[in-house]
N, CA, C and O of each residue as an XYZ file, in Angstrom:
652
protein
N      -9.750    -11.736     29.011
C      -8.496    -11.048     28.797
C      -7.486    -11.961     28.101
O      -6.795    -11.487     27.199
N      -7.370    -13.113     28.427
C      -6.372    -14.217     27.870
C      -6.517    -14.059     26.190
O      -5.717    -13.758     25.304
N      -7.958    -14.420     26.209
C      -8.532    -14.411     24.410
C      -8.003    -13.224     23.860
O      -7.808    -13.235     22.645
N      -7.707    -12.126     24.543
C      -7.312    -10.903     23.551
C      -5.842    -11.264     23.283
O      -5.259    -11.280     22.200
N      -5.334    -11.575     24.609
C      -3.883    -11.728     24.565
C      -3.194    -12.901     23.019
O      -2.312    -12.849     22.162
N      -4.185    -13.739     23.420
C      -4.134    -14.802     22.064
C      -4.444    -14.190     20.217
O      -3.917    -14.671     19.214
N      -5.022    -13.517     20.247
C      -5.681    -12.599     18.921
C      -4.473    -11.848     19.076
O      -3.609    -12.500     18.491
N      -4.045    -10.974     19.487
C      -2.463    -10.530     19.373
C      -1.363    -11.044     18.866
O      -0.372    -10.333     18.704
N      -1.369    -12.169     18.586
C      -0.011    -12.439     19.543
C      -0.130    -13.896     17.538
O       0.855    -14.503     17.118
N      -1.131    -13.943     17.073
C      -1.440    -14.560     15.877
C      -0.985    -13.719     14.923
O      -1.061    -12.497     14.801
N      -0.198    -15.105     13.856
C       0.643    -14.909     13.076
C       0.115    -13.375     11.489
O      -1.070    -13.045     11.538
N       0.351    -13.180     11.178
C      -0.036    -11.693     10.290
C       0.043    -12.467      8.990
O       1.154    -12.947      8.765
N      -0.738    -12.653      8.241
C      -0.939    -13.549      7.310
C      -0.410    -12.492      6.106
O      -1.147    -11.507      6.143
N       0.640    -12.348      5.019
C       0.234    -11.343      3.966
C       0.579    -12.147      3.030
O       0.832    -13.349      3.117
N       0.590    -11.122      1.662
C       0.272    -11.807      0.386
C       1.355    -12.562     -0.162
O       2.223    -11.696     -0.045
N       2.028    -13.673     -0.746
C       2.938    -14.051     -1.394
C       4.120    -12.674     -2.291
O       3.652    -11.807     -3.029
N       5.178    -12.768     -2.065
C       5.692    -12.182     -3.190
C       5.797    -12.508     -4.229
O       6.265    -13.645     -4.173
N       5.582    -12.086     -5.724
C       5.311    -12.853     -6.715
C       6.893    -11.983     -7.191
O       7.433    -11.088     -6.541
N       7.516    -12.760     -8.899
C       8.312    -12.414     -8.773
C       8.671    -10.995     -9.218
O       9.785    -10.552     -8.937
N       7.622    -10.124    -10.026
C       7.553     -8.938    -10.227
C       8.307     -8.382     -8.986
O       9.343     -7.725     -9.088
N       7.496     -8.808     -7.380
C       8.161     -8.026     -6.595
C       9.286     -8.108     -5.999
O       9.753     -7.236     -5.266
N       9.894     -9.363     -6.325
C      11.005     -9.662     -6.047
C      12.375     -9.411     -6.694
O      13.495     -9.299     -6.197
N      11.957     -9.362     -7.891
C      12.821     -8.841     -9.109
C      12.641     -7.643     -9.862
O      13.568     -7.061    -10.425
N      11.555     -7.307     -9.872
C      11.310     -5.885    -10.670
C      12.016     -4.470     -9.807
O      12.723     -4.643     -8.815
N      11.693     -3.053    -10.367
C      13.147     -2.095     -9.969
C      12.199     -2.028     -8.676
O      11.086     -2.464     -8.382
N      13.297     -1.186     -7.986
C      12.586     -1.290     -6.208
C      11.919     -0.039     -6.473
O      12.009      0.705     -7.450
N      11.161      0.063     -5.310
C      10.189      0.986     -5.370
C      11.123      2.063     -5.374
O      11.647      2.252     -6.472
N      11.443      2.750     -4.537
C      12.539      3.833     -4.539
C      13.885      3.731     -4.361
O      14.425      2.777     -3.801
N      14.508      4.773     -4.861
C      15.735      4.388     -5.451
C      16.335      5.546     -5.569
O      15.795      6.427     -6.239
N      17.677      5.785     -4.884
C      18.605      6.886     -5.489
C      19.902      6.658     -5.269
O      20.590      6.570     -4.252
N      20.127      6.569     -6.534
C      21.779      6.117     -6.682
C      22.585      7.643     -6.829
O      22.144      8.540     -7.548
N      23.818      7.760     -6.031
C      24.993      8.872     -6.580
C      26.286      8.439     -6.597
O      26.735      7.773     -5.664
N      26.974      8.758     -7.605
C      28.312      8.293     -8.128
C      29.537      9.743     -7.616
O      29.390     10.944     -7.845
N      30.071      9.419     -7.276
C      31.456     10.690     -7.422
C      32.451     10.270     -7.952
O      33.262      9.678     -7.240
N      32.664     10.401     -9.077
C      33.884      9.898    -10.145
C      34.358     11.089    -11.300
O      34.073     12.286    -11.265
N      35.198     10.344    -12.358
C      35.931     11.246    -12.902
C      36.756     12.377    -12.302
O      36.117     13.406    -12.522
N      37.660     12.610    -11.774
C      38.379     13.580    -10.855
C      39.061     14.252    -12.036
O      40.024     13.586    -12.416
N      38.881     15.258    -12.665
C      39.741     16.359    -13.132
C      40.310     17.074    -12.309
O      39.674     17.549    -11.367
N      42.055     17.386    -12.534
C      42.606     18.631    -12.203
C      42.608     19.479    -13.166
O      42.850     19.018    -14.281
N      42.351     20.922    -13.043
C      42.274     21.860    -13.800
C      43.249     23.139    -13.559
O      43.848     23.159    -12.484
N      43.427     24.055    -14.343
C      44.342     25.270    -13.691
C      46.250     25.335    -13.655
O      47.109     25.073    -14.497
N      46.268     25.553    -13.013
C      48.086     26.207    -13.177
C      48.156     26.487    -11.522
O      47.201     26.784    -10.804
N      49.719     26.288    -11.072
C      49.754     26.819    -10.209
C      48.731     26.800     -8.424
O      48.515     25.917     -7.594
N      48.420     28.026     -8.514
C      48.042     28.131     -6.825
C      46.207     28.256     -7.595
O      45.210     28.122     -6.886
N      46.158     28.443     -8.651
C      44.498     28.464     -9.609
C      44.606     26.927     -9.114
O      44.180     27.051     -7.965
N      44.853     25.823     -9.239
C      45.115     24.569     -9.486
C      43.824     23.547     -8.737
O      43.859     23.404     -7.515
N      43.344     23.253     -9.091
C      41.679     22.574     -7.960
C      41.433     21.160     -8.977
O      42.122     20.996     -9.984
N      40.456     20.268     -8.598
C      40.062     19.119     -9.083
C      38.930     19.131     -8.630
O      38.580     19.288     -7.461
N      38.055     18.895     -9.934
C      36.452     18.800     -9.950
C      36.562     17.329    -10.254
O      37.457     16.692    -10.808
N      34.682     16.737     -9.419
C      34.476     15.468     -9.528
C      32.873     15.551     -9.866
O      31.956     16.305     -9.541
N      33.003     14.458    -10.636
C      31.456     14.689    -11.715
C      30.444     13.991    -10.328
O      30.783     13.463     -9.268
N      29.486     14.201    -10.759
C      28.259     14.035     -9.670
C      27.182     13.783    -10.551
O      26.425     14.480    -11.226
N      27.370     12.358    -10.302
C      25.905     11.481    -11.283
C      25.266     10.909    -10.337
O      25.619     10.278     -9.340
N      23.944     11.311    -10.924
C      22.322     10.872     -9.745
C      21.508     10.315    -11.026
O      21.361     10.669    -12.196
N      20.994      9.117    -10.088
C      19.699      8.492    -10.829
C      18.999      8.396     -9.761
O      19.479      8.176     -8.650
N      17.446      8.602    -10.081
C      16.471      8.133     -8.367
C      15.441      7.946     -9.609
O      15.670      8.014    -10.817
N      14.194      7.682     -8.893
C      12.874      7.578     -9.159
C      11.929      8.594     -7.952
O      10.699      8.592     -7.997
N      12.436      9.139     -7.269
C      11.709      9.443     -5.911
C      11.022     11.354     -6.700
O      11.417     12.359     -7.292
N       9.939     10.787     -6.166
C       9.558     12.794     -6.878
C       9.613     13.867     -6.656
O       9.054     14.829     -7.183
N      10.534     13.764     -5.569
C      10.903     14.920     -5.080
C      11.955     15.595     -6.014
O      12.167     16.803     -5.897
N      12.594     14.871     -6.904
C      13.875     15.234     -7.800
C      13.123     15.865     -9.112
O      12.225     15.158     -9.570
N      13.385     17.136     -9.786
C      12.422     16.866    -11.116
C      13.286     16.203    -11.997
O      12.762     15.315    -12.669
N      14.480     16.415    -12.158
C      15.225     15.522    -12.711
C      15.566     14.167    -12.550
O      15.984     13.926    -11.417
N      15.510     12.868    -13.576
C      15.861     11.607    -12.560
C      17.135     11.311    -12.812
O      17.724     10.453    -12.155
N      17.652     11.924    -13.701
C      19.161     11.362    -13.839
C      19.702     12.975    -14.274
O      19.177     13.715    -15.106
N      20.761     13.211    -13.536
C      21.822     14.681    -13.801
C      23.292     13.702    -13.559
O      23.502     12.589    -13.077
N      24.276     14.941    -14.266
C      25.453     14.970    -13.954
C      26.011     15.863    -14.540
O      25.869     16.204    -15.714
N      27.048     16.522    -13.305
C      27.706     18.322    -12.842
C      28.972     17.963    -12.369
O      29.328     16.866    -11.938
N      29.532     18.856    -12.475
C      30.502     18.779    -12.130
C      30.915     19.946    -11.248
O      30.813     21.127    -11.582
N      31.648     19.261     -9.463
C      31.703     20.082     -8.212
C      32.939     20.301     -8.382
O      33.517     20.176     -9.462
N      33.564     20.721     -7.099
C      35.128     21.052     -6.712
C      34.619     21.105     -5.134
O      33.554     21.616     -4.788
N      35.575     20.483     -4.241
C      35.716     20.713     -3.075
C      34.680     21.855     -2.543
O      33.676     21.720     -1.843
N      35.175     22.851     -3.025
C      34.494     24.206     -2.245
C      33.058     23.838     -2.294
O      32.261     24.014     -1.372
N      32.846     23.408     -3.238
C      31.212     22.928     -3.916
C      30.212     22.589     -2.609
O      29.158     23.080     -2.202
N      31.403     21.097     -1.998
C      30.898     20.410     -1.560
C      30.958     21.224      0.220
O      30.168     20.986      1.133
N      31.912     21.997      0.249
C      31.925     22.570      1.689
C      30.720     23.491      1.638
O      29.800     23.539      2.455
N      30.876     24.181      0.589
C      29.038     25.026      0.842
C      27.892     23.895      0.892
O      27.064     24.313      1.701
N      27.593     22.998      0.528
C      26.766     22.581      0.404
C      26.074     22.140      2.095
O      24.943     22.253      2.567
N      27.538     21.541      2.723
C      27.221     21.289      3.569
C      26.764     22.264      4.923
O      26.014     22.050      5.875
N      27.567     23.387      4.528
C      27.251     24.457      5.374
C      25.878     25.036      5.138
O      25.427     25.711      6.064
N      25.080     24.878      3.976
C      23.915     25.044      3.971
C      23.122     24.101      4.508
O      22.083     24.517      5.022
N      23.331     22.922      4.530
C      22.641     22.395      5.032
C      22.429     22.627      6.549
O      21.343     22.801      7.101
N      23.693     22.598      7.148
C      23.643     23.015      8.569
C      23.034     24.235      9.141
O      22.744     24.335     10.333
N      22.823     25.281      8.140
C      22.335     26.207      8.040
C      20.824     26.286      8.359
O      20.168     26.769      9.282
N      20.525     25.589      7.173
C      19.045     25.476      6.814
C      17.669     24.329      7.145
O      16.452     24.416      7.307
N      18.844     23.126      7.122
C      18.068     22.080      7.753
C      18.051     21.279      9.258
O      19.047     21.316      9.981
N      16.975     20.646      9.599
C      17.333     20.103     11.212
C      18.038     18.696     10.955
O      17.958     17.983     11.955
N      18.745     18.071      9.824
C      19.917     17.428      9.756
C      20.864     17.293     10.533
O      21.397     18.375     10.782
N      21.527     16.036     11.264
C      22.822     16.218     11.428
C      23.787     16.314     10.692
O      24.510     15.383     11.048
N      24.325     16.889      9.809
C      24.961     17.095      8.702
C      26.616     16.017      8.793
O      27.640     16.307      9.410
N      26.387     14.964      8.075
C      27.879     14.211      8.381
C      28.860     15.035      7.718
O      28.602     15.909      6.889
N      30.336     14.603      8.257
C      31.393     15.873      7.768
C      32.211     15.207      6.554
O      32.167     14.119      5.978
N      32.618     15.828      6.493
C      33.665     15.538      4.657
C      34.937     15.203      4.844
O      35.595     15.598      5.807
N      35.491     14.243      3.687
C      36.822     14.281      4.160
C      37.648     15.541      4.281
O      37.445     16.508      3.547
N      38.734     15.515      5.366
C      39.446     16.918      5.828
C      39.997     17.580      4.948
O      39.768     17.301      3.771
N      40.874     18.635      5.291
C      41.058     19.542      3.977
C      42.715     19.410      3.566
O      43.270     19.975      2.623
N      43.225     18.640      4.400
C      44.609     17.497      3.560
C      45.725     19.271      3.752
O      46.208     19.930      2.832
N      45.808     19.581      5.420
C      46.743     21.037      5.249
C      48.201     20.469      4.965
O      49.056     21.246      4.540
N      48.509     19.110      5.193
C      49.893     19.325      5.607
C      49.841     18.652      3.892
O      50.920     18.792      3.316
N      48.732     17.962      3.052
C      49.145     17.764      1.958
C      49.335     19.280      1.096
O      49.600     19.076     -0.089
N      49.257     20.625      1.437
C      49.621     21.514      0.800
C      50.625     22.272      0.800
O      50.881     23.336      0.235
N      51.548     21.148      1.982
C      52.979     22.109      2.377
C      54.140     21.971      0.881
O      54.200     21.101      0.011
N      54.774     22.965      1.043
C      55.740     22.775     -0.501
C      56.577     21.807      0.016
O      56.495     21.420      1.182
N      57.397     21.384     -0.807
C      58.589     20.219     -0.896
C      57.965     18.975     -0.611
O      58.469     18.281      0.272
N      57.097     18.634     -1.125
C      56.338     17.393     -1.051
C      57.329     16.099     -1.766
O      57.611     16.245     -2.955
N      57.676     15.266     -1.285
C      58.019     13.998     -1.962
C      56.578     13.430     -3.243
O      56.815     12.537     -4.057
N      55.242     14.104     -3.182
C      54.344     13.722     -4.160
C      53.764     14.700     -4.914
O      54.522     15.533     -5.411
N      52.642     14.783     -5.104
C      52.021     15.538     -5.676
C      51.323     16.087     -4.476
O      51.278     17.315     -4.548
N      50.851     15.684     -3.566
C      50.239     16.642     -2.393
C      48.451     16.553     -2.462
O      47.905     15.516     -2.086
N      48.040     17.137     -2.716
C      46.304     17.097     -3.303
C      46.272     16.755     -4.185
O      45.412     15.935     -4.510
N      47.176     17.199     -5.010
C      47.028     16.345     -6.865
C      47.582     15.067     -6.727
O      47.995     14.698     -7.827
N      47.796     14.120     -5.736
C      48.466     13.108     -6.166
C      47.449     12.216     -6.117
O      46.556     12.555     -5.340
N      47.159     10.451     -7.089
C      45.840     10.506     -7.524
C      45.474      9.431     -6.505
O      44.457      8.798     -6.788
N      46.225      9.032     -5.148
C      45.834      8.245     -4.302
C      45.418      9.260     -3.134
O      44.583      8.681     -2.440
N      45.662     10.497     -2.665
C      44.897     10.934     -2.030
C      43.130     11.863     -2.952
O      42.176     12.292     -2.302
N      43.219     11.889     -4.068
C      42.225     12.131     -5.060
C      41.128     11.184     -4.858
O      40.001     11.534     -4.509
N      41.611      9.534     -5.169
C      40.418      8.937     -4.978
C      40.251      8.825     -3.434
O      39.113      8.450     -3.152
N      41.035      9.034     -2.364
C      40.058      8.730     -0.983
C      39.699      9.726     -0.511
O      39.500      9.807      0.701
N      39.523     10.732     -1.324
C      38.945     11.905     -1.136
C      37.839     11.827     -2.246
O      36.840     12.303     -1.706
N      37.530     11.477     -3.483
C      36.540     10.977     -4.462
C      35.322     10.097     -3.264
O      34.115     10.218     -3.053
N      36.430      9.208     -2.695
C      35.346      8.375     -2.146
C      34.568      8.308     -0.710
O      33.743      7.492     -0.298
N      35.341      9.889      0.120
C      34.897     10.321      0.869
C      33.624     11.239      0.600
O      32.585     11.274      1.259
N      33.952     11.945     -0.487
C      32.824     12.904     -0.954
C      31.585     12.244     -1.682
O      30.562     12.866     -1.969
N      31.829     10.761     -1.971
C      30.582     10.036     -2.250
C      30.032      9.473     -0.967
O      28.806      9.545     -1.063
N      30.324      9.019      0.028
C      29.542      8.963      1.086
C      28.787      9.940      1.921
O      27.806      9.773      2.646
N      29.626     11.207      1.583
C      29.043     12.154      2.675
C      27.746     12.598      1.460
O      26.730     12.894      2.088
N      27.609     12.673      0.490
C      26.301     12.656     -0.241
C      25.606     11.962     -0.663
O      24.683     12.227     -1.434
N      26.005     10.633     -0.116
C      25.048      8.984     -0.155
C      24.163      9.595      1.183
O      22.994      9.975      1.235
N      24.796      9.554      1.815
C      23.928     10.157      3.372
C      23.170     11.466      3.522
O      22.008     11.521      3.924
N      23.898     12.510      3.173
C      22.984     13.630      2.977
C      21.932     13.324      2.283
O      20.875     13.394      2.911
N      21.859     12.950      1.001
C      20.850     13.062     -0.276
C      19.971     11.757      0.202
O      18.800     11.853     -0.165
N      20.249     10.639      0.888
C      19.049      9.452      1.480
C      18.721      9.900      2.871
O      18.498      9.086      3.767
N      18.691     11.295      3.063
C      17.973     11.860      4.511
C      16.587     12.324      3.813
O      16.697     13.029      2.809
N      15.624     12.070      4.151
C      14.195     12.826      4.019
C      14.079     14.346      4.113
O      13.668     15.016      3.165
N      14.464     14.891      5.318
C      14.654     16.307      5.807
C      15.372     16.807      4.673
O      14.959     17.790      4.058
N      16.751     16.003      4.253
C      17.794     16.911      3.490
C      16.993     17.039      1.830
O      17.098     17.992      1.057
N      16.323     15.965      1.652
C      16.185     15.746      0.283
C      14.553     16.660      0.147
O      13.647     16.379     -0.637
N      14.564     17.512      0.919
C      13.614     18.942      0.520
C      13.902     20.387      0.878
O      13.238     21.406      1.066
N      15.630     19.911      0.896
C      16.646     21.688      0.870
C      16.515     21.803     -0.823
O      16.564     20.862     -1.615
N      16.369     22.968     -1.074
C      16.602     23.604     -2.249
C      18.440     23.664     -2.484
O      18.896     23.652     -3.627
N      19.258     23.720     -1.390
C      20.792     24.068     -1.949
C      21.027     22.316     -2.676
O      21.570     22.003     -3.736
N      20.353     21.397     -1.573
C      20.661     19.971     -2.204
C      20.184     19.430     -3.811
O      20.645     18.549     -4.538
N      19.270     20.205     -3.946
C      18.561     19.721     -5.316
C      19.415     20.370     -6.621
O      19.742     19.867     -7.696
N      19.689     22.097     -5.881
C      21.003     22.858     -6.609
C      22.191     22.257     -7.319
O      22.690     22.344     -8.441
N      22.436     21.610     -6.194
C      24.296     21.138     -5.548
C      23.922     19.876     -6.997
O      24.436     19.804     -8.113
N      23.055     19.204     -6.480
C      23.108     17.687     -7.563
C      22.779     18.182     -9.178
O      23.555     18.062    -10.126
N      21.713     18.640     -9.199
C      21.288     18.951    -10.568
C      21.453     20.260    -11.449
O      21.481     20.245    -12.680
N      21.547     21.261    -10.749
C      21.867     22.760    -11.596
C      23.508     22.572    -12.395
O      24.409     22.109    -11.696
N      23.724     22.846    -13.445
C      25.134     22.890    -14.204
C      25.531     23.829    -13.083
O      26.259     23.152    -12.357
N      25.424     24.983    -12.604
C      26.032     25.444    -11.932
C      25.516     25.981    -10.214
O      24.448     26.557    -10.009
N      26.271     25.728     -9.396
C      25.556     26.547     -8.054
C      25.711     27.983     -7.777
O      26.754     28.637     -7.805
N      24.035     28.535     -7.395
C      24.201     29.316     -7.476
C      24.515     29.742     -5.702
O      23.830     29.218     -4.823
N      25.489     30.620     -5.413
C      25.511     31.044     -3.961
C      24.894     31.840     -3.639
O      25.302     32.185     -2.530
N      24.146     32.370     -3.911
C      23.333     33.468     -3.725
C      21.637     33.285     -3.718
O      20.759     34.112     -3.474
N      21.577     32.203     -3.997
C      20.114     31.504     -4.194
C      19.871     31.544     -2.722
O      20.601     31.461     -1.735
N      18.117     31.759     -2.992
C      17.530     32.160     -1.686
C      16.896     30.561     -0.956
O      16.171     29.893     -1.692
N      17.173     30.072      0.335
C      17.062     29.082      0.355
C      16.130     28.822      0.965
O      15.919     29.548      1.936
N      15.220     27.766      0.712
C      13.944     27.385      0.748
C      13.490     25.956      0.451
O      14.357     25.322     -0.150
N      12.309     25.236      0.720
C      11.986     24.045      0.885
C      11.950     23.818     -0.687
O      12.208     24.712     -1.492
N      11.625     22.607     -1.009
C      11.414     21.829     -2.133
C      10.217     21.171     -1.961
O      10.024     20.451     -0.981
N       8.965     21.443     -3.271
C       7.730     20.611     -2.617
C       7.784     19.613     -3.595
O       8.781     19.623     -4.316
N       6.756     18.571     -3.820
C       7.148     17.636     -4.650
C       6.029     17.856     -5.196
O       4.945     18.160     -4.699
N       6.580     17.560     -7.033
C       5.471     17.689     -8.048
C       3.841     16.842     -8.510
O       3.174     17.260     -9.457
């Protein structure tokens, strides 16, 4: 019994890393950006879209590099589908900024461009995390949301197999 305990318990010999593997691109990979913040519209029409650039290598994507452009609402369906559809814990988004929509603002309120980017950079984490979940990254609304020019809401939702 000792002798087994000893054969256990010995060091796991593997291969050198050479520097291909040390330096060459990593095996998998998916990068997403949330930048460029446009406001668009007039008035109470008035919203700000943020471009949504993806690069991966992983094959579940057929596309390896897209970029679309969301708006808030974009990103609240998205997530509600997910919660919907997948066994995800779905992380939440930055909030929806009520008291930045009260009138007589000393700023701009939602349009002003320091609550823009920590809201830019809230909406890039909550889809750094969604989109590097396994489960999430074979929803059909997620593959939608990143790569289709436009989402469709009405799309019937269903798995993603890989090519």
């Amino acid at each position: 019994m000792a002798a087994d305990a000893i054969a256990d318990t010995r060091r796991l010999f593997t291969k050198p890393q050479n520097l291909n593997d040390a330096y060459g691109p990593p095996s998998n990979f998916l990068e997403i950006d949330v930048s460029n913040p446009e406001t668009v519209g007039v008035g109470r029409g008035r919203y700000t879209t943020y471009e949504v650039r993806l690069k991966t290598n992983l094959p579940i994507f057929k596309l390896k590099e897209s970029c679309v452009r969301r708006r808030y609402s974009d990103f609240e369906w998205l997530r509600a589908e997910l919660e919907r559809e997948s066994k995800v814990v779905v992380p939440p988004l930055p909030g929806k900024a009520l008291f930045r929509q009260l009138p007589f603002r000393g700023d701009d309120g939602i349009f002003d461009d320091s609550f823009i980017e920590e809201r830019r950079q809230g909406l890039e984490q909550f889809l750094n995390k969604v989109a590097g979940h396994p489960l999430a990254q074979n929803e059909r609304c997620l593959h939608m949301f990143l790569q289709d020019e436009s989402v469709d809401k009405n799309y019937t939702p269903s798995k993603v197999r890989q090519a």
